[in-house]
N, C-alpha and C positions, 0 to 999 in steps of 0.2 A: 811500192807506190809512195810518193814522196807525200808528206802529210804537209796542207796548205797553214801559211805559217800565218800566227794569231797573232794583233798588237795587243802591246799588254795593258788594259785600264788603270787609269791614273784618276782616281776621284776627285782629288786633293787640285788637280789641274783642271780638271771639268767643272769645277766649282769655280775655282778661278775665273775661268774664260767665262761663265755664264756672268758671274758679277760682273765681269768688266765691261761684258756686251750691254748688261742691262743700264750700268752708268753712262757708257758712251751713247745709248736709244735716251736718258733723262736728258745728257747734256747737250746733244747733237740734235734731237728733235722733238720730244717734249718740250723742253725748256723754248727753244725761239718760238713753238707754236703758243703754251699758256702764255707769253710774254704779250703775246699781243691783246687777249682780254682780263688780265689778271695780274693789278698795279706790283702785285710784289713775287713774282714768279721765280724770277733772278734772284731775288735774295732767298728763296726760300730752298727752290731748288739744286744751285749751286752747289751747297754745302753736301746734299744729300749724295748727288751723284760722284763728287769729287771722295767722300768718305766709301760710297762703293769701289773707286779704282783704286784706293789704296787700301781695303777690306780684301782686294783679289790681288795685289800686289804683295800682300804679306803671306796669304793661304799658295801660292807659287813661289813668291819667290824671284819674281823678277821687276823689280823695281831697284833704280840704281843704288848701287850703295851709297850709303850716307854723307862718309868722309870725303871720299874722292870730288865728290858733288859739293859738300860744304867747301871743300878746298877751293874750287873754281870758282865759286860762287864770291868767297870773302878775296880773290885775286882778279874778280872782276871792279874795271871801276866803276860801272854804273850801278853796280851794287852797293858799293863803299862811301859811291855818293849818297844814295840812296837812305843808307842807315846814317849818315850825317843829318839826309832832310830829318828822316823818325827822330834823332836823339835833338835836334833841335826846336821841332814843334813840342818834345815831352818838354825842353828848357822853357820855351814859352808859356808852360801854365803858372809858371810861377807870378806873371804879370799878367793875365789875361782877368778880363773883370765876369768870367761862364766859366770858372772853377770846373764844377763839377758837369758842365755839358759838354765841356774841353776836353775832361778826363777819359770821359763816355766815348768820347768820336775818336780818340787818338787808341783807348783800348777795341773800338771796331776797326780802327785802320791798321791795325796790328793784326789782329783776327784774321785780316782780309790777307796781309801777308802772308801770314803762317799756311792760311787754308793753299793761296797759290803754291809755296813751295811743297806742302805736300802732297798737291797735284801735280806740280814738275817731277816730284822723285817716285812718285807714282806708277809715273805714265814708261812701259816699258820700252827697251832703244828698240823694238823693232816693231812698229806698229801694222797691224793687220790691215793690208787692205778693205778689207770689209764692214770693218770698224771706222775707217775713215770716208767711205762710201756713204754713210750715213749723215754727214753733215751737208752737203750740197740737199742730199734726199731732205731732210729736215728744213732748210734754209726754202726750199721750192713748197714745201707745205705750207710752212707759215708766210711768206708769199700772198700765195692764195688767199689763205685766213686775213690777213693783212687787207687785201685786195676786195674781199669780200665784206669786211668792214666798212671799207673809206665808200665802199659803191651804196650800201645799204645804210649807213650813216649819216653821210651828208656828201658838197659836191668836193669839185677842186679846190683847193687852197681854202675851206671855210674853218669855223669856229672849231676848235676840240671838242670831241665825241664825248657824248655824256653819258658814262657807262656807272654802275654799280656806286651813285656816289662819289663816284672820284673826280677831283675836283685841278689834279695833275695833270689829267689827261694820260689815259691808260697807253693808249696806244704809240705815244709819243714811247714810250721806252723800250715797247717792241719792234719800232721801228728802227730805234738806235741800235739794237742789240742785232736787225738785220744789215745795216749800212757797217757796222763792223765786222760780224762773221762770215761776208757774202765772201770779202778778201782771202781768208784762208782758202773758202770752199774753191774760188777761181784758182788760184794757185795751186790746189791739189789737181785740182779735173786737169790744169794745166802741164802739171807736171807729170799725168797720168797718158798727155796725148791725145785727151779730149775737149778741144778748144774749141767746137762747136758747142758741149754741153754747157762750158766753162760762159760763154757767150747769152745762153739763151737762160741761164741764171742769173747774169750779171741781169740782162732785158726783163727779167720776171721780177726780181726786188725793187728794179726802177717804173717799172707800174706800180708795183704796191707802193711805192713814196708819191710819185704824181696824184692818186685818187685819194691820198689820205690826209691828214690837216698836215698844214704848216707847209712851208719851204725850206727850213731847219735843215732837214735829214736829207731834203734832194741835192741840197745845196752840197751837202758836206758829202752825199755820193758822188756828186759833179768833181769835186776835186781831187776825192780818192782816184777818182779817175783818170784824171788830168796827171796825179804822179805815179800813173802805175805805167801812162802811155810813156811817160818821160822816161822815167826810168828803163821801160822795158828798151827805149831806143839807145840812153846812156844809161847804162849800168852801173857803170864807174861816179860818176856827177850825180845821179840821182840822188842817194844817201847822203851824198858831202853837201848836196845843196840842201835839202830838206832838215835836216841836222843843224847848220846854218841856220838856216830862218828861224826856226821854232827855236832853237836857242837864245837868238838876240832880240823875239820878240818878250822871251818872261826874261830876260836882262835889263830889256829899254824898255820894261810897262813904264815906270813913273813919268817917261818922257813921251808914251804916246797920247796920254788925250790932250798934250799940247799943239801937235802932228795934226792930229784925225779931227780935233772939234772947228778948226777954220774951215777945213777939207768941205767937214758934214754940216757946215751953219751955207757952205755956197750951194753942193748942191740940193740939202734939203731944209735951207731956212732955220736961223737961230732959235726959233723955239720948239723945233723938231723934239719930240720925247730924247732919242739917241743923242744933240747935240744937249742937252740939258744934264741928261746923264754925267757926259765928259766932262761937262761944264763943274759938274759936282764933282767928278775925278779931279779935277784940277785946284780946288777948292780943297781939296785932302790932303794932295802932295805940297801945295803949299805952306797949308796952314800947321804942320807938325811935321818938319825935314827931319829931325832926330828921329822920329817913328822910322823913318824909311830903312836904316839901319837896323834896327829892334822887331820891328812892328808893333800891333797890336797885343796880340797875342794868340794862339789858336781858337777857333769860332766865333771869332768876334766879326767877323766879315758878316755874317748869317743873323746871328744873336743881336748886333748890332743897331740894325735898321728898328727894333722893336721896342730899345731905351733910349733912341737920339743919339745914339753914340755914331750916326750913318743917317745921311738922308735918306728918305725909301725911293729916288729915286738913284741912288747910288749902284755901280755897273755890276751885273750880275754874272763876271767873266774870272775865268782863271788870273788874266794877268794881271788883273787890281785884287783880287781876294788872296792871290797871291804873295803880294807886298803888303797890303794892308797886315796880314796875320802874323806874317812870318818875317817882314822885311829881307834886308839886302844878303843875309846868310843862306835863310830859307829858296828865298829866289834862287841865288848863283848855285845851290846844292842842286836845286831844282834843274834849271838848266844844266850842268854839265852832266846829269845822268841822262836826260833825256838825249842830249846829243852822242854820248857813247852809246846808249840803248838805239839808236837807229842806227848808228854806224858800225854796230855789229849786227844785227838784224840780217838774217838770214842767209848768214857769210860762208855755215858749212853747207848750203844749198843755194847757188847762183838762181834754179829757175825760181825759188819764192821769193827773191829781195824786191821784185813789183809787185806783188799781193803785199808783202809788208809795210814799204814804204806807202801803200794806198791807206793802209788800216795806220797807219801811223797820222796821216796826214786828214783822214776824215775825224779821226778822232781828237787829235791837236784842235782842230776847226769847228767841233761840237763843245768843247772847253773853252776854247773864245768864245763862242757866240754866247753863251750864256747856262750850259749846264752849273757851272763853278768848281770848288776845286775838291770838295772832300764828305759832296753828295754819295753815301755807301750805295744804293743801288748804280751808280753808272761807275765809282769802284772796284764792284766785283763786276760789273759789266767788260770792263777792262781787262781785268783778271783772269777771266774768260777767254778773253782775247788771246791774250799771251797764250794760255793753255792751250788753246787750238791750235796757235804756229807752230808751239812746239811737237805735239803731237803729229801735224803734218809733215815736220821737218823727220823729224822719228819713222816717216811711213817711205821715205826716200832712200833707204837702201837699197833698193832693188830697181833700177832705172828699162832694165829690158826681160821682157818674160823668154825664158828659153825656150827652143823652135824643139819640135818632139819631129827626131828624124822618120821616115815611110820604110828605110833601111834596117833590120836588125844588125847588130854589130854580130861582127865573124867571130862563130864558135858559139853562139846562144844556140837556146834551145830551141 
């Protein structure tokens, strides 16, 4: 009698996969559900779960090696650029008049790096459908939560929620955190075959944005939208265009609020708040052209407004906080990573490059309009970001599940 054959227990692996599962349940659907009543979710949680999948990446053993990864990493350019923007804002404390609150933000935005890369080297090349299952599941709860907020809160488009003291508005950043992670989750369910599900999550984020404050975040789903439809019809043009723009917008800040403020004094009147604004950009780039070169210095954009060193009516966007800090080094480093990071953006999987280029382009548009440029929660909110393409991109080996023949093959038993 043939004795039925046993597999053999691997603890050391069952440990593993349980860490990994439990960081993937913090970061896929913990994390977007506290985001929406608990101002500091994101920064708290991030860390946590990200130290779980490489806590189970090292007890297995499968997490990429080091070198190989580092190699690719320092022979990318938008990496290269990248470490030019960091060694240049570290050059700018030496002129900057927030010493030590420069030193502070430049050692979090470092943190923030390190934490992403060891969540890239983490995250194993073959991700478990099941684990990836979890993020749309996630993104559709806090939805709801979302949804159940803006209903029980206040109406359409009114004042920010006034939750626990916070004076931020809570919600505004679990909204941000849904308008960007919705992108992977479409691209997964998409590239999974389920484009009906894919569909009825896109339509359940965009209720939760229409009942909840602000126009901000529908705005900026409206356009993700707009480049994931382009895209998805030119595939080829979508990335070279979007790449494109966002590039020669933080190239040409200093020359846009000369552009925009005739534009916004016709159609909404010269003493509009927004035309006053630019009016004050214009007022900047004038009156210290050598700055534009130089800049400021790091957090002087932020710090600024509060010793005259900035009107407080001065623009509270990437592309002035941009130049102001870091001038024309920081800018152009700025720019050509961004534009090699979309134009490789999801190259070794055709069907993610319209979920990317959506999360690229809502996120670009949530940095213009006025988050700014080196706020740590929307940061690691980004951060975030990245980790989920990749993990989704990681979950794409396997494109067709094999068919189990009705036939036994000839000569079984």
């Amino acid at each position: 009698m043939a004795r039925a054959s046993t597999s053999s227990v691997d603890p050391a692996s069952d440990a593993a996969a349980l860490l990994r599962r439990v960081g993937f349940i913090g970061l896929f659907v913990v994390m977007p559900v506290a985001a929406q009543f608990a101002r500091r979710a994101v920064v708290v949680l991030a860390p946590i779960a990200i130290a779980l999948l490489v806590l189970a990446s090292i007890v297995d053993g499968k997490s990429r090696p080091v070198r190989p990864a580092s190699t690719r990493l320092l022979r990318s350019p938008a990496f290269l650029a990248g470490c030019l923007f960091i060694l240049w804002a570290a050059l700018s404390l030496v002129w900057t008049p927030f010493l030590d609150l420069a030193t502070e933000r430049l050692l979090n935005l470092v943190a923030t790096l390190l934490m992403t890369m060891a969540g890239y080297l983490a995250l194993p090349d073959r991700m478990r459908s099941a684990n990836l299952y979890l993020l749309p599941v996630g993104l559709a709860a806090a939805a709801l939560v979302a949804i159940g907020l803006g209903l029980t809160g206040q109406g359409l488009f009114g004042q920010r929620l006034a939750r626990i003291g916070d004076d931020e508005g809570i919600l505004d950043r679990g909204l941000i955190l849904l308008v960007l992670l919705v992108w992977p989750a479409v691209a997964w369910l998409r590239s999974r075959g389920r484009d009906g599900e894919a569909l009825g999550l896109a339509v359940l984020v965009s209720l939760a944005l229409i009942v909840s404050p602000g126009p901000t975040t529908l705005v900026a789903l409206a356009v993700g939208a707009l480049a994931f439809a382009f895209t998805a019809f030119r595939p080829n043009q979508g990335p070279r265009i979007l790449a494109l723009v966002a590039a020669a917008l933080l190239v040409l800040g200093p020359v846009l609020p000369f552009i925009a403020r005739p534009i916004g004094a016709w159609l909404f009147g010269g003493r509009s708040p927004g035309v006053l604004s630019l009016k004050a950009w214009q007022a900047i780039v004038t009156s210290e052209p050598f700055r534009l070169v130089t800049g400021h210095g790091f957090e002087t954009a932020l710090r600024g407004r509060y010793v005259n060193l900035l009107p407080m009516n001065a623009p509270r966007t990437l592309l002035f906080e941009l130049w102001y800090e870091l001038g024309l080094v920081g800018a152009f480093a700025a720019a050509f990573a961004l534009h090699a990071a979309i134009r490789r953006a999801g190259r070794e999987a055709s069907v993610l490059v319209p979920g990317a280029m959506a999360a690229f382009a809502a996120a670009f548009l949530i940095a213009c309009v006025g988050v700014g440029m080196m706020v740590m929660w929307w940061l690691t909110t980004l951060a975030l970001a990245v980790l989920v393409f990749v993990a989704v991109e990681r979950g794409q080996f396997r494109t067709r599940r094999p068919k189990a023949s009705l036939l036994r093959p000839a000569g079984s038993a």
